[in-house]
N, C-alpha and C positions, 0 to 999 in steps of 0.2 A: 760740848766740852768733855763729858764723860767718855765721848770715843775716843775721842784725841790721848784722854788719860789712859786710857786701856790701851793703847799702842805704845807712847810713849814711854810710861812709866816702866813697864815690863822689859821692853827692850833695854831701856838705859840700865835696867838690872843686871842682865842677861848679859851684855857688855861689862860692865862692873864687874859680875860674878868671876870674869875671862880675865878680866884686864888685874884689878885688885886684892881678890878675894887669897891667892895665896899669899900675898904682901901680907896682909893682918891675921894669919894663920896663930890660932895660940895651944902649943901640944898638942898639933896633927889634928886641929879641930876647927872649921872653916864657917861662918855666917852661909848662908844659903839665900841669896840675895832675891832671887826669882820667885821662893816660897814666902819669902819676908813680905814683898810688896803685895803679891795676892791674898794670903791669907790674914794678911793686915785688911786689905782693901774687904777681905771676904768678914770678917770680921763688924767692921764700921760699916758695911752697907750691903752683906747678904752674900750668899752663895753666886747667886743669879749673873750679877755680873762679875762677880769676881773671877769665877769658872773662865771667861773670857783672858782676864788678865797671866791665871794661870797657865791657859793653853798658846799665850802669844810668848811667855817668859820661857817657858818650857820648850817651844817650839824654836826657838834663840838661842837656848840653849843648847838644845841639841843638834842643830846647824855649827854650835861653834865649837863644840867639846869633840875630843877623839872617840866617845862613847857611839852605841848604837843609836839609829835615827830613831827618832821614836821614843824611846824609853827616859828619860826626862819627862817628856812632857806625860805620859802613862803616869809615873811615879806622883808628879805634880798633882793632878787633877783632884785626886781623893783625899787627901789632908786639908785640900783648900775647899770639897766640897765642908767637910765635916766642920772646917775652922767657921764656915758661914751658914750651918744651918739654926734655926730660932729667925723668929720675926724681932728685923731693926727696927727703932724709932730716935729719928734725929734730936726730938724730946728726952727720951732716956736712952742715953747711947750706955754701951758694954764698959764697965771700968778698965781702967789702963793696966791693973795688974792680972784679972782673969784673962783678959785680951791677950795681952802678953805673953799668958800661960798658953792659949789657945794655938799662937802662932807659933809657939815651939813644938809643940805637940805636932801641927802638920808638919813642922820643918821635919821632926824624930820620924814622922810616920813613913815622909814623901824619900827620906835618905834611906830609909830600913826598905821600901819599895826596891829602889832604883837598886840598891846592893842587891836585893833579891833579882832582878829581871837580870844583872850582869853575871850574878854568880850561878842563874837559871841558861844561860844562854853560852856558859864556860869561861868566861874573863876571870881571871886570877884575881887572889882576894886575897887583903893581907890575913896574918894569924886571928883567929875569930875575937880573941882579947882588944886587938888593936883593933877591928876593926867594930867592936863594939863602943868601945873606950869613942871612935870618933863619931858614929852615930850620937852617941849620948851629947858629945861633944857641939856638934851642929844642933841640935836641938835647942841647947843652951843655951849658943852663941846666939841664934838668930832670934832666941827670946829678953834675951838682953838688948838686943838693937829692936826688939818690938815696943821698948819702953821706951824709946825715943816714935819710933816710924807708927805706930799704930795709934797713937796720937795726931799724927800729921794727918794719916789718913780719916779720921773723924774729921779732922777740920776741913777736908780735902770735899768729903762728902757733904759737910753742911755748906760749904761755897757753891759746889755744884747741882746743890738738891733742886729739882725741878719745883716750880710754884705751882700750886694747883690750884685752877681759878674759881674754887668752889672756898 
C-alpha cells in the first residue's frame, strides 16, 4: 500500500502543481505542491521513504515544467531529507504546528535550491526583491496547506503502518 502511495500521491502532485498551482497564486507566491506531500509524508514517517516520494514528485515535475531536467528533483531531495530526519513513533507523532513549520522550511529550502541551480545554469531571474519576496512567499504558502495535509499524512501512515508480529 505504501508503494502505491509513493507513486500516486506525488504524481497527483506534480500534475496539480501544472495544472492548479497558478490558479491559487497569492502576490506572486505559489504552494509547492511536490514538496508539500513529501516532506509532510517525510515528516509523519521519516526521511527513508519519503526521499522516495520526493524523487517521484520532482522527477514529475521536471518532465512537466519548461525548466531544466533534473534540477527539481536536485532541489527537492534536501529539504525533504532534512523535513524527515529524528526517529518517528506512531505513539508520539510530531505536533501539527512544528510539522507545519518543518514543511515550509523544505518548501523555502527546496525553492532557494531550484532558483539557485536556474540562476547557476543562466536562466533569467526576476529583480532579487521579487524574487525573494516569492521564495518567502512559497515557504509560507506550503506551510499553511501543511496544516491541513501533514495531518492527513500521520493518518495516512498510522493506516498503513505495518504490524509487527512480535
Amino acid at each position: 500500500m505504501r508503494i502505491a502511495l509513493a507513486v500516486v500521491v506525488p504524481l497527483a502532485a506534480a500534475l496539480l502543481q501544472g495544472a492548479v498551482a497558478g490558479l491559487i497564486t497569492v502576490g506572486g507566491a505559489f504552494p509547492n505542491l511536490p514538496v508539500l506531500v513529501a516532506a509532510s509524508w517525510a515528516v509523519a514517517a521519516g526521511a527513508g521513504e519519503a526521499l522516495w516520494w520526493a524523487f517521484v514528485g520532482g522527477l514529475a515535475m521536471d518532465v512537466l515544467s519548461a525548466g531544466p531536467l533534473g534540477a527539481f528533483t536536485v532541489a527537492v531531495l534536501p529539504g525533504t531529507l532534512l523535513a524527515g530526519l529524528g526517529e518517528r513513533t506512531p505513539a508520539k507523532p510530531i505536533p501539527v504546528i512544528p510539522g507545519a513549520v518543518a514543511v515550509g522550511v523544505a518548501a523555502l529550502f527546496a525553492q532557494a535550491l531550484y532558483l539557485g541551480i536556474l540562476s547557476f545554469l543562466g536562466h533569467p531571474l526576476a529583480a532579487p526583491a521579487v524574487t525573494l519576496a516569492q521564495t518567502l512567499g512559497v515557504g509560507i504558502y506550503t506551510a499553511a496547506l501543511a496544516l491541513v495535509v501533514y495531518p492527513l499524512a500521520r493518518l495516512g501512515r498510522r493506516l498503513t503502518q505495518k504490524e509487527s508480529p512480535f
